[in-house]
C-alpha positions in Angstrom: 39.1 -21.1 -22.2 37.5 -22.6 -18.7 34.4 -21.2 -17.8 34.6 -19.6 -14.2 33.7 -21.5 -11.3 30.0 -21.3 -9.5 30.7 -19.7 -5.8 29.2 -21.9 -3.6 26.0 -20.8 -1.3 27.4 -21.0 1.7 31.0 -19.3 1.0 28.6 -16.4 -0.8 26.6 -16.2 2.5 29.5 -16.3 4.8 31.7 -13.8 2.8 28.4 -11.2 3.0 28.2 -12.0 6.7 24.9 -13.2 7.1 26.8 -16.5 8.8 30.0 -17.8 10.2 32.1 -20.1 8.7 31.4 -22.4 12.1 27.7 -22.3 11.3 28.2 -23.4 7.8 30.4 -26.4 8.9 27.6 -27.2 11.0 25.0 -26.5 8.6 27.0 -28.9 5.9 27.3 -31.7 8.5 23.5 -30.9 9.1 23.0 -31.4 5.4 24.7 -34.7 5.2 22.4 -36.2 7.2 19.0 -35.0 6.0 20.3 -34.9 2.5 18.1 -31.5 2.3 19.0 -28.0 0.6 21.5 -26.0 1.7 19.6 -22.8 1.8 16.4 -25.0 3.8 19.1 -25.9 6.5 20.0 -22.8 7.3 16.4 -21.6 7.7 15.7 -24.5 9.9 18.5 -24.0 12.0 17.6 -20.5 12.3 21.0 -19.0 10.8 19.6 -17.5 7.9 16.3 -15.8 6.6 14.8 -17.3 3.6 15.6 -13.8 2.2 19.1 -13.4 2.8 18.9 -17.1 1.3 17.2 -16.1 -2.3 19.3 -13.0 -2.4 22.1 -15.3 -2.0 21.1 -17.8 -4.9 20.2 -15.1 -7.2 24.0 -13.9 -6.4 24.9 -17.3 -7.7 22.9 -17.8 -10.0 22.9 -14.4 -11.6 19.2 -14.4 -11.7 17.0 -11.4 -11.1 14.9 -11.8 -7.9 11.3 -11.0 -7.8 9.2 -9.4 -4.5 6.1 -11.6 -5.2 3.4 -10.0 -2.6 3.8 -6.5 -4.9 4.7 -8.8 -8.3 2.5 -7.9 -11.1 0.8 -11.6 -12.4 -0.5 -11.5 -16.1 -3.3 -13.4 -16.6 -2.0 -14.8 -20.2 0.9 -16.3 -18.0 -1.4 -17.8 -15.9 -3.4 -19.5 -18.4 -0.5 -21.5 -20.1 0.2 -23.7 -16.8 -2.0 -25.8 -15.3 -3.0 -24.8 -11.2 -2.0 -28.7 -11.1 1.5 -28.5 -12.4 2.2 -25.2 -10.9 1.4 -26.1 -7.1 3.4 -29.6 -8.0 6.5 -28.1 -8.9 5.8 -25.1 -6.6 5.9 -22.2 -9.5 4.7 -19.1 -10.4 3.7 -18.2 -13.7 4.2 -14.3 -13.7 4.8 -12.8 -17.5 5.8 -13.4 -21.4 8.9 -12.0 -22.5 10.0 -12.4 -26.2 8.4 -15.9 -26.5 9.7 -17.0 -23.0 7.7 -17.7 -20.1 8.8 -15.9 -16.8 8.3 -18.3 -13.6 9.6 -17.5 -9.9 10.8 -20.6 -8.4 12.4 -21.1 -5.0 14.9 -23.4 -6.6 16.1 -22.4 -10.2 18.4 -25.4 -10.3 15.3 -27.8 -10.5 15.6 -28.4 -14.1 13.0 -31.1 -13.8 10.5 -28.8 -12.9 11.2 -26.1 -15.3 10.8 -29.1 -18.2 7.5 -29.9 -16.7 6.5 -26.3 -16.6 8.2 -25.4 -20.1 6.4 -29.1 -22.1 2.7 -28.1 -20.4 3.2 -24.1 -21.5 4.7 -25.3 -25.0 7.5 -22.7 -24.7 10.6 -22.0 -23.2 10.8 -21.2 -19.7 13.2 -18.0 -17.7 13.7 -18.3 -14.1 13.4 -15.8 -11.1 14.1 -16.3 -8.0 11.2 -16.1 -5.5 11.1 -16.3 -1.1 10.2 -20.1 -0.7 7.4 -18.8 1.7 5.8 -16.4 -0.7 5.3 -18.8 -3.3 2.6 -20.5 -1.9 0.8 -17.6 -1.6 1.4 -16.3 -4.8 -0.5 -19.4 -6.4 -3.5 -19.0 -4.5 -3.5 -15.2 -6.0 -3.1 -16.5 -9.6 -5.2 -19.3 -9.7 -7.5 -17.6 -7.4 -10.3 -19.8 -6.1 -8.9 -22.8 -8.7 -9.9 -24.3 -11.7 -12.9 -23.9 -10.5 -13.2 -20.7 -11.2 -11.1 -19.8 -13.7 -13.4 -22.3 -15.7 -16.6 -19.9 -15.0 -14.0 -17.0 -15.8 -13.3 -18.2 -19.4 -17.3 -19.2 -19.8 -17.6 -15.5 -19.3 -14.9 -14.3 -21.2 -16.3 -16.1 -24.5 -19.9 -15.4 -23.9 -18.9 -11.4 -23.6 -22.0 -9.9 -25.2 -24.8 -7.9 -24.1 -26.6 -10.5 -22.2 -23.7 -10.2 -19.6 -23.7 -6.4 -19.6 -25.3 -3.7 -17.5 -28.5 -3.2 -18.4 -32.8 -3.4 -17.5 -33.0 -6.2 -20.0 -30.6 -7.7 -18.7 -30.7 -8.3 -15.2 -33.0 -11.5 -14.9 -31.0 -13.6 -17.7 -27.7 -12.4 -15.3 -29.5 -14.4 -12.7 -28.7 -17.8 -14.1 -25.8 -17.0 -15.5 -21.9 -17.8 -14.9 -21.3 -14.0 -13.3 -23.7 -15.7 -10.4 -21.9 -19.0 -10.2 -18.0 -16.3 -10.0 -20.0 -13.7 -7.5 -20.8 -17.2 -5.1 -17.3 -18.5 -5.5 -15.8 -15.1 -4.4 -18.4 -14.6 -1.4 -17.6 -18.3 -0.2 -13.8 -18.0 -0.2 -13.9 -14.3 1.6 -15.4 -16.6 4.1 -13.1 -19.2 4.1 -9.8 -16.8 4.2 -11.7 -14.7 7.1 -11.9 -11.7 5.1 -13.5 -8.7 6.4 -13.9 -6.9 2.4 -14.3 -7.9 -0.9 -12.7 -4.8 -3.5 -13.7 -5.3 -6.8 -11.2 -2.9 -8.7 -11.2 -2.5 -12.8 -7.4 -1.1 -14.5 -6.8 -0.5 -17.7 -6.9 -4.1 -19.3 -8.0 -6.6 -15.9 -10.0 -6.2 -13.2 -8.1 -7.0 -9.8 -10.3 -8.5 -7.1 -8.6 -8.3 -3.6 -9.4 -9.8 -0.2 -9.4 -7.5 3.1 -7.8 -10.3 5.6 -6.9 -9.3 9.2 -6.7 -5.7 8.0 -4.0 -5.6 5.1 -5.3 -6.2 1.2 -4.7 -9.4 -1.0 -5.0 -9.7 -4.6 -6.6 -13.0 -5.1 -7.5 -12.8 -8.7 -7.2 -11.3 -12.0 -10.0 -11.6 -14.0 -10.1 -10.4 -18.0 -12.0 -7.1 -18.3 -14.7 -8.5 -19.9 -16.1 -10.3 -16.4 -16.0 -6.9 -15.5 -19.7 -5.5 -16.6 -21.9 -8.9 -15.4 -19.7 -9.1 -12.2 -20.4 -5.3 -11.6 -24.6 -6.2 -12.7 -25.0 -8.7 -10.3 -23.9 -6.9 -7.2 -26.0 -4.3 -8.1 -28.6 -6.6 -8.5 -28.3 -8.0 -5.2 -28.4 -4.7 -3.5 -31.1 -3.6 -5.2 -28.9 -0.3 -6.7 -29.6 1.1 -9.9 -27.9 -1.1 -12.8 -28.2 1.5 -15.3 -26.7 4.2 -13.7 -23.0 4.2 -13.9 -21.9 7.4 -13.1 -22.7 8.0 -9.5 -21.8 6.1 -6.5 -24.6 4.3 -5.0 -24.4 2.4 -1.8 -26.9 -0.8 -0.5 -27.1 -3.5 1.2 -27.9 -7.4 0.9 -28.0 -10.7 2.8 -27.6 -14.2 2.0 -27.0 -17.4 3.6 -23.5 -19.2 2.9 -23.5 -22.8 4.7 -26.3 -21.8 7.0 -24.8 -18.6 8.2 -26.6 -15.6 7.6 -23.9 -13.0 6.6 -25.0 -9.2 6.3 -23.2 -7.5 3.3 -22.8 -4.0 2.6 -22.0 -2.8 -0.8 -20.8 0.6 -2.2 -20.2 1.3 -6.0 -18.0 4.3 -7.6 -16.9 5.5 -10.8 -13.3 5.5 -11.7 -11.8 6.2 -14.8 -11.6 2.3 -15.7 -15.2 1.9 -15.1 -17.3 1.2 -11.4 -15.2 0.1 -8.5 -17.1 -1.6 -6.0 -16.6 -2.4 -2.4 -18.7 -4.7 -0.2 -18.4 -5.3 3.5 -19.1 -8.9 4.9 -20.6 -9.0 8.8 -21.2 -12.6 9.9 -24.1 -11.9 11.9 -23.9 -16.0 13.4 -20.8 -14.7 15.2 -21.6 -13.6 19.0 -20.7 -10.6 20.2 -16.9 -10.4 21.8 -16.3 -9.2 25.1 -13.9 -6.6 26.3 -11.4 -9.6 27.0 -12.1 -10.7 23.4 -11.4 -7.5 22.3 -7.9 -7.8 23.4 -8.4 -5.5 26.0 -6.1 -6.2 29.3 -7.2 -6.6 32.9 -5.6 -2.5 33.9 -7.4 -1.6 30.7 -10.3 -3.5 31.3 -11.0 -2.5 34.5 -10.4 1.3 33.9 -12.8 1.2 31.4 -15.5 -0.4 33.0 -15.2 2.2 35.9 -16.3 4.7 33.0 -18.9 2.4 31.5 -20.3 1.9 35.1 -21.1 5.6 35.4 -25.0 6.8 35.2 -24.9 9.5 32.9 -21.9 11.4 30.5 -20.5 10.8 27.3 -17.9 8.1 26.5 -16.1 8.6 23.4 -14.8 5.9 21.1 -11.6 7.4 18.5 -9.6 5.5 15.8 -9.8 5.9 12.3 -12.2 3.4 9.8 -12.0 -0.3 10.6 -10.4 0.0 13.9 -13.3 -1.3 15.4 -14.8 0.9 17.4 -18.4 0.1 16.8 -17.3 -3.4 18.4 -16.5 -2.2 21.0 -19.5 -0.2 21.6 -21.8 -3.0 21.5 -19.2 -5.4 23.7 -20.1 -1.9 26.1 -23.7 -2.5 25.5 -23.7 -6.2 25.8 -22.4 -5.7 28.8 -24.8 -2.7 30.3 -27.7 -4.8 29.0 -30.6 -5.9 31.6 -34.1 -5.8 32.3 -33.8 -3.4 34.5 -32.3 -0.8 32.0 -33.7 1.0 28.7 -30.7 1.2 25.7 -31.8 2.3 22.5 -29.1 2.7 19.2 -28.9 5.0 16.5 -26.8 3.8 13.9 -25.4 4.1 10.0 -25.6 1.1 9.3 -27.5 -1.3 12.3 -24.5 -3.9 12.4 -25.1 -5.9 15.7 -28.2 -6.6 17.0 -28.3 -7.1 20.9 -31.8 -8.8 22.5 -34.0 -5.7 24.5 -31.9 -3.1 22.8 -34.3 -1.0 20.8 -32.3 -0.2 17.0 -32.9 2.6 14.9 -31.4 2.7 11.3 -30.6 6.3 10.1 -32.5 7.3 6.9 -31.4 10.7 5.5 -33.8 10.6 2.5 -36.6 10.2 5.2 -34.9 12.8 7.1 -33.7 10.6 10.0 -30.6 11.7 11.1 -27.9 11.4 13.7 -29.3 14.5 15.4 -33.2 14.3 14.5 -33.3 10.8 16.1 -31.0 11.4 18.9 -33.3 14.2 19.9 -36.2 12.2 19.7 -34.3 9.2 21.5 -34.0 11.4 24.6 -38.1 11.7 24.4 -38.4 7.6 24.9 -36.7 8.3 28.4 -33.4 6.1 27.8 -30.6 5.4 30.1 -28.6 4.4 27.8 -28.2 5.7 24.5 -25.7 4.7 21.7 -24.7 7.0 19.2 -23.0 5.5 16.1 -21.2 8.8 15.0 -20.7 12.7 15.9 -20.4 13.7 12.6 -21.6 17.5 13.2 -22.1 19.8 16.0 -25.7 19.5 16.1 -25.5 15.7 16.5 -22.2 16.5 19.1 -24.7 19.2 21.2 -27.5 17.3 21.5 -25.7 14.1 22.7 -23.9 16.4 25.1 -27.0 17.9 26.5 -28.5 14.2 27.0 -25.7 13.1 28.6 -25.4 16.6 31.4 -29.5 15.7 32.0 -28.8 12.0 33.5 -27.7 9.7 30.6 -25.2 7.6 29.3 -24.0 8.4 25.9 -21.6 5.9 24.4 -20.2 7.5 21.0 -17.7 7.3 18.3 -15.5 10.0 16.6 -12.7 9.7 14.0 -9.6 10.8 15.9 -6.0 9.9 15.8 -5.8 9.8 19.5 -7.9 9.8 23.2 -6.5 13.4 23.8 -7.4 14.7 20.6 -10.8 13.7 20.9 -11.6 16.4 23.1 -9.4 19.4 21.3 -12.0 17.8 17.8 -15.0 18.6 19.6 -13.4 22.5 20.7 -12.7 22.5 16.4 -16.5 21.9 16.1 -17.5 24.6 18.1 -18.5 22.9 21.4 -17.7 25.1 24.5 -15.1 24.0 26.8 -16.9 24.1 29.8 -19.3 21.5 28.1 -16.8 19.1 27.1 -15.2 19.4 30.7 -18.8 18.8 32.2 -19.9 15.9 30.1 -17.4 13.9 28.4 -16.3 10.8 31.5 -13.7 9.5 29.2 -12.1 8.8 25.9 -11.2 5.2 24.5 -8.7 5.1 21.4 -7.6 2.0 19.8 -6.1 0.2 16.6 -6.1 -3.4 15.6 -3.0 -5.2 14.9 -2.4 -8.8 13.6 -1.7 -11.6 15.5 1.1 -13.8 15.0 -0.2 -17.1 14.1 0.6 -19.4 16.9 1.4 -22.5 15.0 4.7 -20.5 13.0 5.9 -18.1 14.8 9.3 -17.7 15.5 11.6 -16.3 18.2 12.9 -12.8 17.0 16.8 -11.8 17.2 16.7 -8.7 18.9 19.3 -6.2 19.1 21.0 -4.6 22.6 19.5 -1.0 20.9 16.2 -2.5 20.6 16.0 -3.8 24.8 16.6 -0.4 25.6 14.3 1.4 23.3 11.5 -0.8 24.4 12.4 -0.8 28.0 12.0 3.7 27.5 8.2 2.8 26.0 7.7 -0.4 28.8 7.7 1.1 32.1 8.9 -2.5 33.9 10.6 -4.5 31.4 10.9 -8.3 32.4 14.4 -9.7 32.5 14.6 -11.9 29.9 12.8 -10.3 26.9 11.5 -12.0 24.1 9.9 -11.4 20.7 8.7 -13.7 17.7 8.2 -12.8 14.2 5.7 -14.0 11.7 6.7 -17.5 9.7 4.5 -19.2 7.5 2.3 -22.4 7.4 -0.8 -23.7 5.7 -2.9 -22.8 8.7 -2.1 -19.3 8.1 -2.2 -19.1 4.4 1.9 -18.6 4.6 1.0 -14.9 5.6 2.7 -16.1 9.5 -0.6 -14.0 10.7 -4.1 -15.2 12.1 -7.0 -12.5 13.3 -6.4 -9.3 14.9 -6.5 -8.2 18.7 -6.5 -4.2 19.6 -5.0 -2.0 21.3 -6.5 0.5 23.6 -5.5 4.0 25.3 -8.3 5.0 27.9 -8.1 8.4 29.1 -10.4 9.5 32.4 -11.4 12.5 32.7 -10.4 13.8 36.5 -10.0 16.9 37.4 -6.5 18.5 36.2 -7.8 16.9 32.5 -10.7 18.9 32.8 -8.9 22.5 34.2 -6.6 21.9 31.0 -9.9 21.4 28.6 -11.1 24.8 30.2 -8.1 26.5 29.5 -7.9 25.7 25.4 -4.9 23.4 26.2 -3.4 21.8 22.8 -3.6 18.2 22.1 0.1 17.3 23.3 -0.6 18.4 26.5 -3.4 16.8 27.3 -1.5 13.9 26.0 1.3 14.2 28.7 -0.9 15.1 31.5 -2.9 11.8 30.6 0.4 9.6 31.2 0.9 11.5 34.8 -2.7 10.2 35.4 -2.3 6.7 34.6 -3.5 6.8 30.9 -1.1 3.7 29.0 -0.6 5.0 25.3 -1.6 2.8 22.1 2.3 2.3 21.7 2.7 1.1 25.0 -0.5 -1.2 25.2 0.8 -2.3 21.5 4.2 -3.7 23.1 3.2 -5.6 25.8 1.1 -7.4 23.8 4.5 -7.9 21.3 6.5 -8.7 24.9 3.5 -11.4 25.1 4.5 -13.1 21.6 1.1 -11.8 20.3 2.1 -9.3 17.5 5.2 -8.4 16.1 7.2 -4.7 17.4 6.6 -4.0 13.2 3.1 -4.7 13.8 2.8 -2.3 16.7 4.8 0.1 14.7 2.9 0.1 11.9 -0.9 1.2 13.2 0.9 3.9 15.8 2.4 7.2 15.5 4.9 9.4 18.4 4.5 13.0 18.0 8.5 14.3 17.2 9.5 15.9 20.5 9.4 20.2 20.2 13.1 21.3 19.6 
């Protein structure tokens, strides 16, 4: 009996309609001359996603296909293939099965690849089919920081006994041990991937570390669970937190110098079922501070927020939830406002910028410095400008107001979704209306999306449906309308992103926003009144910047939210 036929690629593609039977004639005669894959044509001739391409060849194949960003990695894998061979013949190691080892490959059919794969592992090798982009990036998350490190890792691993452990006795051999040589290693490449966070996150038999970049998390490395103790000891150590207490969280702080830049950390442990997570926060203090252009803020934006910074006394509030930036934006404010002629002083949890002439104070709530005991004192020191890193109570959210209505400016933060619900949040915490009508000047919202690297990016298809749902959100469209979406290159890490930019709503107090504060008016409808002021939503700030090729609409889509209309 015959065996059956392979279906060609390209008659799979065109029969699922993901091309036309003219592009594949011209994708063959494309081939022909470069003498390239099939599936990398297409790509490169923009016909076809490098998706639709491995679903495709799994289809011919009859191969599973494996999402690599949420793929589970074992370790043991890992350890049979040399980093060397695996970035060589561009595979990833991912599990053991019956005495096989699993590897995603872009190409399956590269059977010289899976022998060299199969002789350095010394077993039998299965093959998935992986996104050609994504495998790039999955090596760097198995290997993590290279050979490098996984040498330190296995020093660790077979020297697992109590001189690696939490413990008094044990803190100053830690010093000089591997765990200090794998804790530099990790601090160094958050720094060289641009991370923002370093998550140091124990399961049930590894310990995942993962990388904050540009706002979304990365797995970078496993590590066996026996790193886990030292590596947890010597960030304690660092930040000067208990090392014997495991059973509360504790939070500190450290600095060090990494290539003669002098990067703040802070650090904050708790306990999970699988022992102490830990979390620490990296603030490059030789970085200068943005402005609002930096910021991403546009000229409209820009200028209508300035008119509220420019004001002599009220409150300014700052919304978005954690790590939208907020406190950046403050101090670009401050940077700004700052002369000789003026007096600023800061109260903050924790001090992260320091601006020259700007007088800091560090809350201390063991000492009994708080938000509110050192704002009121502040206000004593005769400021005309005061910075307020959080209203995080009403006695804090009073006594800011009351500085602001006797002839200062209060620049503030406060954890809202939006600018109009900032105002109906301080109602919630008991503030009068008439107070919040009187003092608040204005309410800045924002979120931070990531930028499309400009080096990859690639022009978007976009759909008729698509033109006119962003033309309802775009009050004047441009003619010719046109979007990129993330690609992939070594300058980005394959991720097709590089930094972030925000996105701002700034709503002004005038008069009908204040009659409407005064009357208990919901959230919503402050919302809508905003937008017959002038007041540009997140959403809408978030797709001209996607119009501009800055950020993909998913992007936009992702860090924003449209309240469902009432039926």
């Amino acid at each position: 009996m015959t065996k059956p036929q392979r279906r060609r690629i390209g008659d799979i593609l065109v029969d699922s309609g993901v091309i036309t039977p003219e592009q594949l004639t011209k994708a063959l005669e494309w081939q022909r001359r470069t003498r390239d894959r099939l599936g990398r044509v297409l790509v490169e001739l923009d016909m076809a996603s490098e998706r639709q391409i491995a679903d495709a060849l799994a289809e011919q194949l009859g191969l599973p296909i494996v999402n690599l960003p949420g793929a589970r990695i074992e370790p043991e894998a890992v350890r049979l293939v040399p980093e060397a061979v695996a970035r060589k013949r561009r595979t990833v190691p991912l599990s053991l099965e019956a005495g096989f080892l699993v590897v995603a490959m872009a190409d399956p059919l590269d059977i010289f690849a899976l022998d060299d794969v199969g002789i350095a592992a010394r077993r039998p090798v299965k093959a998935v089919v992986a996104v050609e982009s994504e495998i790039q990036t999955a090596i760097e998350r198995a290997y993590g920081m290279g050979s490098a490190a996984q040498a330190v890792i296995g020093e660790i691993a077979d020297e697992a006994d109590e001189a690696n452990r939490a413990g008094p006795a044990t803190a100053k051999e830690t010093e000089d041990g591997p765990v200090v040589r794998l804790v530099n290693m990790l601090i160094a490449q958050a720094l060289k991937d641009r991370a923002s966070d370093i998550h140091v996150e124990p399961a049930e038999e590894e310990v995942h570390v993962r990388f904050r970049i540009d706002g979304v998390m990365q797995t970078v490395m496993n590590v066996p669970k026996t790193v886990h103790p030292g590596l947890l000891t010597r960030l304690k150590v660092l930040s000067r937190l208990n090392i014997a207490e495991k059973r509360l969280p504790q939070d500190g702080a450290f600095e060090m110098a990494v290539d003669g830049r002098a990067i703040d950390f802070r650090v904050a442990t708790i306990p999970t079922i699988h022992g102490e997570r830990a979390a620490l926060r990296l603030l490059d203090k030789g970085k200068g501070i943005l402005t609002l252009e930096d910021l991403g803020m546009d000229p409209p934006t820009r200028q209508r927020y300035s008119s509220l910074a420019g004001q002599p006394y009220g409150i300014i509030l700052v919304s978005g939830p954690t790590g939208s930036g907020k406190t950046t934006t403050l101090v670009s404010t401050l940077a700004q406002l700052n002369s000789a002629e003026k007096n600023i002083m800061t109260i903050e949890d924790p001090v992260e910028y320091q601006l020259p002439g700007v007088s800091h104070i560090q809350v201390n709530p063991r000492a009994g410095l708080t938000f509110a005991t050192g704002l009121r004192s502040i206000v004593r020191q005769d400021p005309d400008i005061v910075m307020v890193g959080e209203i995080r109570d009403v006695e804090t959210a009073e006594i800011a107001i009351h500085a602001s209505l006797t002839g200062h400016l209060v620049l503030t933060t406060i954890h809202t979704n939006d600018a109009p619900a900032a105002l109906t949040r301080l109602q919630d915490m008991g503030i009068e209306p008439y107070l919040i009508a009187s003092a608040v000047i204005g309410v800045v919202s924002q979120r931070l999306v990531r930028k499309l690297c400009p080096h990859c990016r690639q022009p978007d298809v976009i759909p008729p449906d698509v033109t006119e749902w962003l033309g309802t959100i775009v009050k004047e469209l441009p003619k010719e309308v046109k979007l990129f979406r993330p690609g992939g290159c070594p300058r980005c890490k394959d991720s097709g992103y590089l930094g972030r930019t925000g996105i701002f709503e700034v709503l002004t107090m005038t008069e009908a926003i204040r009659k409407l504060v005064l009357s208990h008016t919901s959230a919503a409808e402050l919302a809508e009144a905003a937008s017959r002021e002038g007041m540009a939503t997140m959403r809408m700030d978030g797709m001209l910047k996607a119009l501009q090729g800055l950020t993909p609409v998913e992007e936009v889509l992702r860090v924003t939210r449209v309240e469902e209309p009432n039926a």
